[in-house]
C-alpha positions as CSV (number, residue, x, y, z in Angstrom):
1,X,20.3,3.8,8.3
2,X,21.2,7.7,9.1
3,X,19.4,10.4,10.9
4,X,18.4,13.4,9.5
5,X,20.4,15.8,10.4
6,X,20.2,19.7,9.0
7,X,22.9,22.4,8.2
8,X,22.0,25.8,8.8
9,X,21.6,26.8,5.2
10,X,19.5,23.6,4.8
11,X,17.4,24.7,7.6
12,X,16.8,28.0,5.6
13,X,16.1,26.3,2.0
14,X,13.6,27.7,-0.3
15,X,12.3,24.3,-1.9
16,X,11.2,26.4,-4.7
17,X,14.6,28.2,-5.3
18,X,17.6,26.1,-4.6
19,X,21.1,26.8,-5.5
20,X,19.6,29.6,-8.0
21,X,23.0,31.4,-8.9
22,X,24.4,30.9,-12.6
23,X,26.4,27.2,-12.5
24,X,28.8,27.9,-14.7
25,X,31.3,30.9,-13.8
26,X,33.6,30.8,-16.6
27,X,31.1,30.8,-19.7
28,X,28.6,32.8,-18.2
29,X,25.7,34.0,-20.9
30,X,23.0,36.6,-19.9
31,X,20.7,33.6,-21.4
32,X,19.7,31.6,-18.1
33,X,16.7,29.9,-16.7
34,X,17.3,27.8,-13.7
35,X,15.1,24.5,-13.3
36,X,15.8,23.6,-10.1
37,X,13.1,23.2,-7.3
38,X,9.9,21.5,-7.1
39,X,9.6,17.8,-9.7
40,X,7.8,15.0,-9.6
41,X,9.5,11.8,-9.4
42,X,8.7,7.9,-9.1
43,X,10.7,5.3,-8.4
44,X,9.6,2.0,-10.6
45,X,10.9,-1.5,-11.8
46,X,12.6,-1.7,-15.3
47,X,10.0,-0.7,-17.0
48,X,8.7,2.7,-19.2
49,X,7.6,5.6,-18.0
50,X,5.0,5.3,-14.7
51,X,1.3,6.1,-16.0
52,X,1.8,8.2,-12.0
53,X,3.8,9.4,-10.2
54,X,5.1,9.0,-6.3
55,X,5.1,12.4,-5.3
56,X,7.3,15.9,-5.3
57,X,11.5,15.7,-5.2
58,X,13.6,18.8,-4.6
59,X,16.0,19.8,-7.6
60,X,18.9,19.1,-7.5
61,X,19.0,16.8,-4.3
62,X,19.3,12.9,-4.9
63,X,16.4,10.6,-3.4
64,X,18.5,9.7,-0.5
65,X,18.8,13.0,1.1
66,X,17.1,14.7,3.8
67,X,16.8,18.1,1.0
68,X,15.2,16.4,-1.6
69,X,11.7,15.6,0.8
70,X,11.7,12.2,-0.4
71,X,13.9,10.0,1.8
72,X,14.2,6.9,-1.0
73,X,17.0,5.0,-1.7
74,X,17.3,3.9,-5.5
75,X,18.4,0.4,-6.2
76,X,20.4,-1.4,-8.8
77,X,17.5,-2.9,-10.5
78,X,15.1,0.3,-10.1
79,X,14.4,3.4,-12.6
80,X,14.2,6.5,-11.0
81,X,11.5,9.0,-13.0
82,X,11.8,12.9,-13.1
83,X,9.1,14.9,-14.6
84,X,8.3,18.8,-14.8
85,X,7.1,21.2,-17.4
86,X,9.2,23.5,-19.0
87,X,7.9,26.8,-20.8
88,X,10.1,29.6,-21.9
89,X,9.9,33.1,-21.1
90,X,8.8,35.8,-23.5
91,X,11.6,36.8,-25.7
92,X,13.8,33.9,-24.7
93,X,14.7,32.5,-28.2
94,X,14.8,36.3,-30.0
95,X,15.8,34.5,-33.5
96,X,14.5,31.0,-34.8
97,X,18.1,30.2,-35.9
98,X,18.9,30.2,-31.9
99,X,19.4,27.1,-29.7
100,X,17.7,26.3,-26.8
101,X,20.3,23.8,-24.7
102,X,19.0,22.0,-21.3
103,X,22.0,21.4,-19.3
104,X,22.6,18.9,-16.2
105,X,25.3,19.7,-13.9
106,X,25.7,16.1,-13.1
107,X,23.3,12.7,-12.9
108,X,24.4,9.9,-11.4
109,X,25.0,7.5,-12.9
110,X,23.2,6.5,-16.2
111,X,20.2,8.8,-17.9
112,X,18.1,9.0,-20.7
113,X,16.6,12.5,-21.0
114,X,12.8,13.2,-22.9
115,X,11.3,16.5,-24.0
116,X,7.7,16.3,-25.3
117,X,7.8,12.0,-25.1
118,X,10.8,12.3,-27.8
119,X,14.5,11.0,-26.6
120,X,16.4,13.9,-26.8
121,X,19.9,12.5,-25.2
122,X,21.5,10.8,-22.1
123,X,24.6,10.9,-20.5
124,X,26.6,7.7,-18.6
125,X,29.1,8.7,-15.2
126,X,27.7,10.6,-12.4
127,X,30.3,13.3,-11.8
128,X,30.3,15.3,-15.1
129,X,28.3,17.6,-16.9
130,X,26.3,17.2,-19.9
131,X,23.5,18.8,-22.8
132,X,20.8,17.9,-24.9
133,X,19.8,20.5,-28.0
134,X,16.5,20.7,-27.5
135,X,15.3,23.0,-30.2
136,X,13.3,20.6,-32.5
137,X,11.2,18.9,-29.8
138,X,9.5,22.3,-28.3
139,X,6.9,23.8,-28.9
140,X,4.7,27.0,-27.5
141,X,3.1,26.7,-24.1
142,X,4.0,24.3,-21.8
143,X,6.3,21.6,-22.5
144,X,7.3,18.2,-20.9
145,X,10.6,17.2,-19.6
146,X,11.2,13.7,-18.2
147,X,14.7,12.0,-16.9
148,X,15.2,8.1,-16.0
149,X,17.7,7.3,-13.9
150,X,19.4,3.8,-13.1
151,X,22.7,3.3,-10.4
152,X,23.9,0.7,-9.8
153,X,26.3,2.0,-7.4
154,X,29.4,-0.5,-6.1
155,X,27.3,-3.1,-8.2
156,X,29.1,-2.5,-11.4
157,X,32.2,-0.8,-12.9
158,X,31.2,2.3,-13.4
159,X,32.8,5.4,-11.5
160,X,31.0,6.0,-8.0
161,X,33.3,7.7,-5.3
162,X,32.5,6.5,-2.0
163,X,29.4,5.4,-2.2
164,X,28.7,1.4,-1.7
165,X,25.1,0.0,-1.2
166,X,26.6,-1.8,2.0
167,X,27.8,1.9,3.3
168,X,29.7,2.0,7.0
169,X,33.6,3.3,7.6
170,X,34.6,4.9,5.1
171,X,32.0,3.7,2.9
172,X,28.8,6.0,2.5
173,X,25.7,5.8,1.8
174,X,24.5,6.0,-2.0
175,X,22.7,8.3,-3.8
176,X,21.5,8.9,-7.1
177,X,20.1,10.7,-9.8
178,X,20.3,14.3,-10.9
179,X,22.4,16.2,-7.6
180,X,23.6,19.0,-9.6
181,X,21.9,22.3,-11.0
182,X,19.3,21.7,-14.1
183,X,19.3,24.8,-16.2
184,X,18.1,26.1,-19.8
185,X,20.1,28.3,-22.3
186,X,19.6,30.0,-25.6
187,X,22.6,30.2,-28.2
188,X,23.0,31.8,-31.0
189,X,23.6,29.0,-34.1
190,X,27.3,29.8,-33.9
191,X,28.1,29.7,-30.4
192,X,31.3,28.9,-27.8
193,X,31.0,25.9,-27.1
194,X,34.1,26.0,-24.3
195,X,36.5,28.2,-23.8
196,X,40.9,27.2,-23.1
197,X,42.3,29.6,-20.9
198,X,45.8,28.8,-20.3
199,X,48.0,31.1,-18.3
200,X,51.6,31.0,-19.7
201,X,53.4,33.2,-16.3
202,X,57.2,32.4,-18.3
203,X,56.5,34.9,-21.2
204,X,53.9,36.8,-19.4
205,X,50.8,35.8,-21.2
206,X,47.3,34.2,-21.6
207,X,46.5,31.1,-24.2
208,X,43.1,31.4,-25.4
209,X,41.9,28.7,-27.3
210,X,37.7,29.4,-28.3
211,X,36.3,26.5,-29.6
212,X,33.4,26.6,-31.9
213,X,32.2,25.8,-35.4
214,X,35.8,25.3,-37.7
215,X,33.7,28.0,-40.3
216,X,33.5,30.6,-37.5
217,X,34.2,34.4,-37.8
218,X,37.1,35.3,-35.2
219,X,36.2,35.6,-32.3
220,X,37.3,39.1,-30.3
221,X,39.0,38.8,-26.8
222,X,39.2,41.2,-24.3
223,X,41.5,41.0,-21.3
224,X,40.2,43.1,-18.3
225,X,42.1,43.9,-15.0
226,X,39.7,45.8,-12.4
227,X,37.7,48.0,-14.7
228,X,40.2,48.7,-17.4
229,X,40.9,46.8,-21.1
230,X,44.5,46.1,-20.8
231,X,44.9,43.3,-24.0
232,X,42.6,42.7,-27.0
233,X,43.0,40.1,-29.8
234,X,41.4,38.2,-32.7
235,X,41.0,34.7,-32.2
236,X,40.6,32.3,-35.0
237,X,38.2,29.3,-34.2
238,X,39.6,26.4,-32.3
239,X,43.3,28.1,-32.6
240,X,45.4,28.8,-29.3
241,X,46.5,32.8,-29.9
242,X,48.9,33.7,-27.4
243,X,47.7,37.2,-25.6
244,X,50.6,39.3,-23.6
245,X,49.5,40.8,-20.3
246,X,51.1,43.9,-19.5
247,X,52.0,44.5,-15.8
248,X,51.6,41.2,-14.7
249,X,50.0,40.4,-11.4
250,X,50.2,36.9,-10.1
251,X,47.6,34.5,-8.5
252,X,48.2,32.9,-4.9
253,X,46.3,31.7,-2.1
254,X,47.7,34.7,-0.4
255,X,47.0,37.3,-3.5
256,X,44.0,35.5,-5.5
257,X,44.3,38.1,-8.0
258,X,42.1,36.7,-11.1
259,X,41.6,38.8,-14.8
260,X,38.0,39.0,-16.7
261,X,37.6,37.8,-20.1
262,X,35.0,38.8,-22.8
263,X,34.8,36.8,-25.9
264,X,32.4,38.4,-29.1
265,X,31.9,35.3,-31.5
266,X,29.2,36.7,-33.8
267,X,25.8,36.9,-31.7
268,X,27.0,35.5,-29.1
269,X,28.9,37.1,-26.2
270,X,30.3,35.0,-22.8
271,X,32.5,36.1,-20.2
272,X,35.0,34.1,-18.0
273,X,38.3,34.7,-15.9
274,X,41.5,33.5,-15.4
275,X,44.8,33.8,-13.1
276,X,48.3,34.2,-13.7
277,X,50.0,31.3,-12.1
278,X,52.5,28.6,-12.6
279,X,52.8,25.5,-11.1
280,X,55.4,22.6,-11.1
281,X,58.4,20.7,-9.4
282,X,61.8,21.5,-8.7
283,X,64.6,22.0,-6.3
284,X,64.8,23.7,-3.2
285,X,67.5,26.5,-1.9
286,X,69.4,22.9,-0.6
287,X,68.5,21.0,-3.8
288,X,65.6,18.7,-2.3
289,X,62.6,18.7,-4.8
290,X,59.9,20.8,-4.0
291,X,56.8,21.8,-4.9
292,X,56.9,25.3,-7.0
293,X,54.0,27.9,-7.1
294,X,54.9,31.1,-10.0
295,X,58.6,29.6,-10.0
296,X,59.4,29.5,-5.7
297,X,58.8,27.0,-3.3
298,X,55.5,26.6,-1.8
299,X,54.5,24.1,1.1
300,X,50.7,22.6,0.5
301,X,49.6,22.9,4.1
302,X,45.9,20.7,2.8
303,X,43.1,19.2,4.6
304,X,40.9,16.4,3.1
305,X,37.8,17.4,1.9
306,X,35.2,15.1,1.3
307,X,32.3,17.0,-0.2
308,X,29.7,15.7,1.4
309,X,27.0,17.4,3.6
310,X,24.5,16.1,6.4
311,X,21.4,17.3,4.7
312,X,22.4,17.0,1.1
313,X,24.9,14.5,0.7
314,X,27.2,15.5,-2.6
315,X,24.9,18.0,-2.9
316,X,25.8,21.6,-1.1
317,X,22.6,23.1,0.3
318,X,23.2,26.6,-0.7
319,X,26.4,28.5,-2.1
320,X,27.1,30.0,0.9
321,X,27.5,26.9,2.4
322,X,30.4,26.1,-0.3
323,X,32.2,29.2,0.7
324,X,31.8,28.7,4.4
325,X,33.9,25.6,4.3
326,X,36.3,27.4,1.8
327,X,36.6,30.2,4.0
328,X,36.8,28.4,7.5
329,X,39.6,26.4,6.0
330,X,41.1,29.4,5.2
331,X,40.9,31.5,8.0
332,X,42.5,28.0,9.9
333,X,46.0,28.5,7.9
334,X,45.2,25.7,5.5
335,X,46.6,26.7,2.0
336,X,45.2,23.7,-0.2
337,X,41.9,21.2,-0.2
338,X,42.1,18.1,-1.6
339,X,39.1,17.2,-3.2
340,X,38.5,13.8,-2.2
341,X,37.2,11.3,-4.7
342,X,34.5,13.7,-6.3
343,X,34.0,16.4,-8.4
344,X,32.6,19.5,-7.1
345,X,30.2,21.7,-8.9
346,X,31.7,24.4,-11.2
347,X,31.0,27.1,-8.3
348,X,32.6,25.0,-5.7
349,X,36.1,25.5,-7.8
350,X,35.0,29.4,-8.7
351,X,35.1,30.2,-4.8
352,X,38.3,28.3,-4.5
353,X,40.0,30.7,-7.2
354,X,38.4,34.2,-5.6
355,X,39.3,33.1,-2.2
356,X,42.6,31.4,-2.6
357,X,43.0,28.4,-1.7
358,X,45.2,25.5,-3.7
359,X,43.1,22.4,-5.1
360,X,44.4,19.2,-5.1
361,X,41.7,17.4,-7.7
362,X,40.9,13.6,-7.2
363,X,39.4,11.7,-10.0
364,X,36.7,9.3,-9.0
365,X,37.3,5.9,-8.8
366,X,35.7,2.7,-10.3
367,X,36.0,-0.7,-10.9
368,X,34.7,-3.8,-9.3
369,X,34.1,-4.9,-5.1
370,X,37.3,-4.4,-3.5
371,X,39.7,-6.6,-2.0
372,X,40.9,-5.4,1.7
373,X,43.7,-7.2,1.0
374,X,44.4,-4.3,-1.6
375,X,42.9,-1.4,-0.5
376,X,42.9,-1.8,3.5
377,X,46.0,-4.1,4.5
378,X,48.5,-1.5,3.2
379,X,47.7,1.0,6.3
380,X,49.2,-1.5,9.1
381,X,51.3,-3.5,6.5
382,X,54.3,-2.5,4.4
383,X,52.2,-4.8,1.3
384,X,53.2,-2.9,-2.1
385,X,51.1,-4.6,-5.4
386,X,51.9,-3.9,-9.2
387,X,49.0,-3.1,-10.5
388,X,49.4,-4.9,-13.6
389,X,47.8,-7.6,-11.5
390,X,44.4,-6.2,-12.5
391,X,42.1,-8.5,-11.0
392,X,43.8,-7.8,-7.6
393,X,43.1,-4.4,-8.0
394,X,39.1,-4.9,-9.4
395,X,39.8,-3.7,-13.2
396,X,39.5,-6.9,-14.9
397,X,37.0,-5.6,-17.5
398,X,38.3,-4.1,-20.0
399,X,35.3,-1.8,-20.8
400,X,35.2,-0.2,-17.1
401,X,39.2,0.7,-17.7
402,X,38.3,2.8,-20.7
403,X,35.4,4.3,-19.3
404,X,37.5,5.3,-16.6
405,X,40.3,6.9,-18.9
406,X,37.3,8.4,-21.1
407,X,36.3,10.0,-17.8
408,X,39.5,11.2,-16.9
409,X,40.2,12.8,-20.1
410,X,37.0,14.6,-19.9
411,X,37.7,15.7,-16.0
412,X,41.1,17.4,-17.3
413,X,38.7,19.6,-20.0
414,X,36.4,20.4,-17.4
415,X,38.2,21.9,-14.9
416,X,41.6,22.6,-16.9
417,X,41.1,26.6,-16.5
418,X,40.0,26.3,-13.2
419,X,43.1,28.8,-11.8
420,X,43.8,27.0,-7.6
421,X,44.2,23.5,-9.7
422,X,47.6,22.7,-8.7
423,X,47.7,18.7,-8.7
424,X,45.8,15.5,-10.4
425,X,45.3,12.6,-8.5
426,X,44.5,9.9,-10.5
427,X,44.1,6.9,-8.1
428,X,43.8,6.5,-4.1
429,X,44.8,3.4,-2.1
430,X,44.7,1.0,-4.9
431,X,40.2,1.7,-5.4
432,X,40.1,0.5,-9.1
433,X,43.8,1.2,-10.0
434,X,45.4,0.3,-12.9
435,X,48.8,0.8,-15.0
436,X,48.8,4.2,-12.9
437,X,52.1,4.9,-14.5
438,X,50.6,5.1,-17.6
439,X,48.0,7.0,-16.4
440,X,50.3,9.4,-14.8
441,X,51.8,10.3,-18.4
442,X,48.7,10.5,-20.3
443,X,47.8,13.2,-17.0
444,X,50.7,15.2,-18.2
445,X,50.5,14.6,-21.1
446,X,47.0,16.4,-21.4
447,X,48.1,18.7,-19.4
448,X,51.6,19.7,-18.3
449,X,50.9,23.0,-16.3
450,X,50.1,20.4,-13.3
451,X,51.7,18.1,-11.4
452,X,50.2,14.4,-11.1
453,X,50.0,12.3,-7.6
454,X,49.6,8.5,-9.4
455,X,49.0,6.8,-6.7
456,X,48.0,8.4,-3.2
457,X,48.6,6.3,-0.4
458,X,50.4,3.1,-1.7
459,X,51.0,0.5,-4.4
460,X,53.3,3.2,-5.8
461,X,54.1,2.6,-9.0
462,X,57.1,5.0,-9.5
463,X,55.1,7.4,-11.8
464,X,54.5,11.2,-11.2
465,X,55.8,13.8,-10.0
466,X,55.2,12.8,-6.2
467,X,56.0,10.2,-3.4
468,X,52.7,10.0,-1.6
469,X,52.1,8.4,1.6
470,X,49.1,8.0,3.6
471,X,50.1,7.6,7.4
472,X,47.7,6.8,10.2
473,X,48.5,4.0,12.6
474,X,52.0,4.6,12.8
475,X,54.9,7.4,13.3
476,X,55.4,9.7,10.3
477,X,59.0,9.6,9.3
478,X,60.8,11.0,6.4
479,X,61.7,7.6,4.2
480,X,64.7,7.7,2.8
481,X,65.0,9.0,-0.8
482,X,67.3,6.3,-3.1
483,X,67.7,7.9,-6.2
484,X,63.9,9.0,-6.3
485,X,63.9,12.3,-7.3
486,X,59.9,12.6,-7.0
487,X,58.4,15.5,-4.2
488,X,57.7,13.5,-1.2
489,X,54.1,14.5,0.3
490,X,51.6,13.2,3.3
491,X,48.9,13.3,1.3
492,X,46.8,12.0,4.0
493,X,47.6,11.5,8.0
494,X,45.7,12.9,11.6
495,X,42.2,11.5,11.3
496,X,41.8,12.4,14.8
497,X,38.2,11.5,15.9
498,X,36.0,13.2,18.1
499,X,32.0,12.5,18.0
500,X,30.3,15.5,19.2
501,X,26.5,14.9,20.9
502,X,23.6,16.3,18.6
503,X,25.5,16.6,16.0
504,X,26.2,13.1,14.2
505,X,24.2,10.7,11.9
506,X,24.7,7.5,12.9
507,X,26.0,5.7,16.4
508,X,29.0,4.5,15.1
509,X,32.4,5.9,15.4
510,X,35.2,5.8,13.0
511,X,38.5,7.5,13.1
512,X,42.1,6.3,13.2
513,X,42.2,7.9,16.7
514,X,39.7,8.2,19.2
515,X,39.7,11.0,21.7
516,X,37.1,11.7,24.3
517,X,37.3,15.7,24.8
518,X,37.8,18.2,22.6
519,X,41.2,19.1,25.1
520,X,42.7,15.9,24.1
521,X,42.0,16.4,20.5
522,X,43.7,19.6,21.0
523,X,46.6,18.0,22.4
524,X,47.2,15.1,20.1
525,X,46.8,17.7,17.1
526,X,49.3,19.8,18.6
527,X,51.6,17.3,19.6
528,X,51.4,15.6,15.8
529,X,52.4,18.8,14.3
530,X,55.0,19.2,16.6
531,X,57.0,16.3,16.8
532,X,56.4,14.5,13.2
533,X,55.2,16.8,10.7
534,X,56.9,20.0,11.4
535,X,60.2,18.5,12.0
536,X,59.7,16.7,8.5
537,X,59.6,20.0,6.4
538,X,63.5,20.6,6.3
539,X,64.1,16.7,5.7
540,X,62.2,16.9,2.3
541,X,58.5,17.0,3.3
542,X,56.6,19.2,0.7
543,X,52.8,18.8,1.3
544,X,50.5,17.7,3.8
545,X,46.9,16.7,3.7
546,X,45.5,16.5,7.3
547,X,41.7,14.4,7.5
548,X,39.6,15.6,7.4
549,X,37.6,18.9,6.7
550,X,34.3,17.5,8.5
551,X,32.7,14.7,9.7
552,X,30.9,12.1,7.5
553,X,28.6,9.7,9.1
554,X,30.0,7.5,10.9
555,X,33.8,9.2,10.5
556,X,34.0,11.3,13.6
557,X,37.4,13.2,12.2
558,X,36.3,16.3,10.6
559,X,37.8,19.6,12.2
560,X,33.8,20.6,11.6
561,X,31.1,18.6,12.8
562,X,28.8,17.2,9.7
563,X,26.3,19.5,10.1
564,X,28.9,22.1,10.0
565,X,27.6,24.1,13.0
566,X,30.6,23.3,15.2
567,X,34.6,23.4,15.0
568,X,35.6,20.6,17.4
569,X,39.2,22.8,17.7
570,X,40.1,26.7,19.2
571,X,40.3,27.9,15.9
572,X,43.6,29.9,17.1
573,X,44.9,27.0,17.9
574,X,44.8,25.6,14.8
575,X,46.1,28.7,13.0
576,X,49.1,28.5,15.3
577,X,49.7,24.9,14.3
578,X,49.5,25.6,10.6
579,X,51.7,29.0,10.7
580,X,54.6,26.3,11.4
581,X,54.1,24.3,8.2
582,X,56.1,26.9,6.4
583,X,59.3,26.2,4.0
């Protein structure tokens, strides 16, 4: 079990108005009506909906967590219940042609979703968004909306992070059920449905692909710098037109410059943004590959970000608490996140493009109970596996290795115009890998503005476009190269541990170092930096991901405490460390 443990924006939550802001900043519709807040909820065996329910749960935080006021864990042979009523404003659906849309940012891990005691859809994955059209089951007044949940957690194949049922390490507890906003639209009955914004920097334009109905109108785009027009175009439904930018002004972590968009498509109107950036591979000024951002080389000084929070788990209490972590990071000399083995909510990414920050983005892993002989014995051991040996590596069944590369392709749409993207991961340490070189081409393949990390940590598979090693319990030294013309990256090393009174969960300590002060963990992070990774750069090293961002549970190796109320380190002194990790 964990204490309770509060965040200073979770100490401020309005139960009846959490996370209110508009979820979706880049198809944002004046049409909006936020359900999160106060639900009822029960927790029940395999069986229909309970005839009661157990009491209120707090929208949009799991069962588990301090936030929700409910403090339950949800097994794997349990149905979690959410119920609330639902009645539309005054003017809300203007024509009876329109469509009303209930969207979930994300429910983990399988739902079925009910309006008025008729199925109206479901969704199966925890980590991606979904809708149901609910138009035909309303009617006026007051209206029902029920969810059932079931997780099965590390119990099953299905995608699930770091969460196992038998949580300690770097294993965390589970959670469940809806953890993401629940909100209500109306659309006109030719709508965008998603919008491709694909910044071409080489010939100095946009893509815009608006996807709708193939019998559409054109749909008219406007390009807007500051407060001026400066391109306009017809766009044909579900056909990429190439729009030129004049003047040109670049995106970078230090110059997070992004454009507006405005897209007309009959009744309906939306607005998004986009910036001008490139990224890739290729040599530096001696000819060692590099990583490129707009065409130069660009070191990827990251930090490992987790996502999780003391009070609301996956959940961030409050937006400002998402751009305090962005920002602190920041303000430390970090120039990339790596977002660890989850997907963030949509505003989580939109803070990462207005601030400035590069996002390396994780996809979340799957499969059945892992062996250590897989996923642990490579950090002390030089053990390398093919992962054609699927069994070994938990993806035996053949149904969780297509769910996984259904998930994957939907991740890519997702975030694809999300601007500070600037790598895929698809697999970590061997959790649920399989053919990763495959995997590595279909990422490209959907995608080749980005680069692809196959296989973060070990069991490389020579895929990609980068040689990633994970480096804790020995010296980091610059391998020598062969013929492998991949970027060579730390994509994870440090973990330097340091457990701070009043401010953990749990009495248990993990880190791959422990220090007793927060002097010595100032030391040993200077002396790291100093005499390994610095000294790397010129020998080939392109990218570093120090762990972590903050503490979680029982890892004490966060540069914040979990509760985010503390930074273990001077924060000068970590700025001074960072300035260093320069090409």
């Amino acid at each position: 079990m964990t204490r309770p443990l509060l965040t200073p924006w979770g100490e401020a939550l309005d139960p009846d108005r959490p996370l209110p802001e508009y979820p979706r900043p880049q198809l944002v519709r004046d049409s909006y009506l936020n359900l999160n807040g106060r639900w009822q909820y029960a927790i029940t065996g395999a069986r229909g909906e309970p005839d009661s329910y157990d009491g209120e749960i707090v929208v949009p935080f799991s069962p588990e967590t301090p936030l929700s006021g409910v403090g339950r864990q949800l097994r794997p042979d349990q149905l979690l219940w959410y119920r609330r009523s639902l009645r539309l404003p005054a003017g809300f659906r203007p024509d009876p042609s329109s469509r009303v849309l209930l969207h979930f940012g994300a429910v983990d891990q399988t739902c079925e979703v009910f309006v008025n005691g008729t199925p109206v859809g479901g969704h199966t994955g925890g980590y991606l968004p979904f809708h149901c059209d609910i138009t035909p089951t309303l009617h006026d007044g007051d209206n029902i909306v029920v969810v059932a949940v079931r997780d099965g957690t590390d119990s099953g194949h299905h995608s699930r992070g770091k969460q196992r049922l038998d949580r300690g390490g770097i294993w965390y507890s589970p959670q469940s059920g809806i953890w993401q906003t629940v909100w209500v639209e109306c659309v006109p009955a030719v709508h965008v449905r998603r919008l491709t914004l694909t910044p071409l920097l080489a010939e100095r334009c946009v893509e815009v692909t608006v996807h709708t109905d193939p019998d559409a109108p054109d749909a008219a785009v406007s390009i807007i710098a500051g407060d001026d027009v400066v391109a306009t175009a017809p766009v044909p439904a579900g056909q990429p037109v190439r729009v030129p930018i004049p003047q040109v002004r670049t995106w970078s972590p230090e110059d997070p410059y992004l454009y507006d968009v405005t897209v007309e498509l009959g009744e309906d109107r939306v607005r998004g943004y986009f910036g001008m950036r490139s990224f890739g591979v290729g040599p530096g000024p001696d000819g060692t590959p590099r990583l490129l951002l707009n065409g130069a080389p660009y070191f990827h000084a990251g930090v490992l970000d987790q996502g999780y929070w003391s009070d609301g788990w996956y959940t961030p209490p409050s937006d400002d608490a998402m751009v305090h972590d962005i920002a602190t990071m920041r303000q430390l000399g970090f120039t990339m996140l790596r977002k660890h083995i989850k997907i963030e909510p949509a505003r989580w990414y939109y803070h990462c493009d207005r601030l400035g920050i590069l996002v390396w983005q994780d996809m979340v892993n799957g499969g059945g109970r892992y062996r250590p002989l897989v996923v642990t014995a490579p950090a002390v051991t030089p053990l390398r596996l093919s992962d054609r040996r699927r069994h070994w590596f938990s993806r035996g069944d053949a149904a969780g290795r297509e769910q996984f590369r259904a998930e994957l392709h939907d991740t890519v749409e997702h975030l694809r115009n999300v601007v500070s993207i600037a790598v895929w991961v698809p697999f970590n340490e061997g959790w649920g890998q399989f053919e990763a070189a495959a995997i590595a081409a279909e990422v490209a393949a959907l995608d080749p503005t980005r680069s692809v990390d196959h296989a973060s940590g070990w069991h490389d598979q020579g895929g990609g476009d980068l040689r990633s090693l994970h480096v804790y319990f020995r010296r980091f030294r610059v391998p020598r190269r062969g013929g492998d013309r991949r970027v060579l990256v730390l994509s994870e090393y440090g973990g330097y541990g340091l457990a701070v009174d009043g401010h953990t969960t749990t009495d248990r300590q993990f880190g791959y170092r422990r220090c007793t002060d927060a002097a010595s963990l100032g030391e040993a992070f200077r002396r790291l930096h100093a005499e390994q990774i610095a000294p790397a750069i010129g020998r080939g090293l392109s990218a570093t991901v120090y762990t972590q961002l903050s503490d979680v549970e029982d890892e004490v190796n966060g540069l914040l405490t979990y509760d985010r109320r503390l930074l273990k380190l001077p924060a000068d002194q970590v700025r001074e460390v960072n300035l260093r990790l320069r090409l």
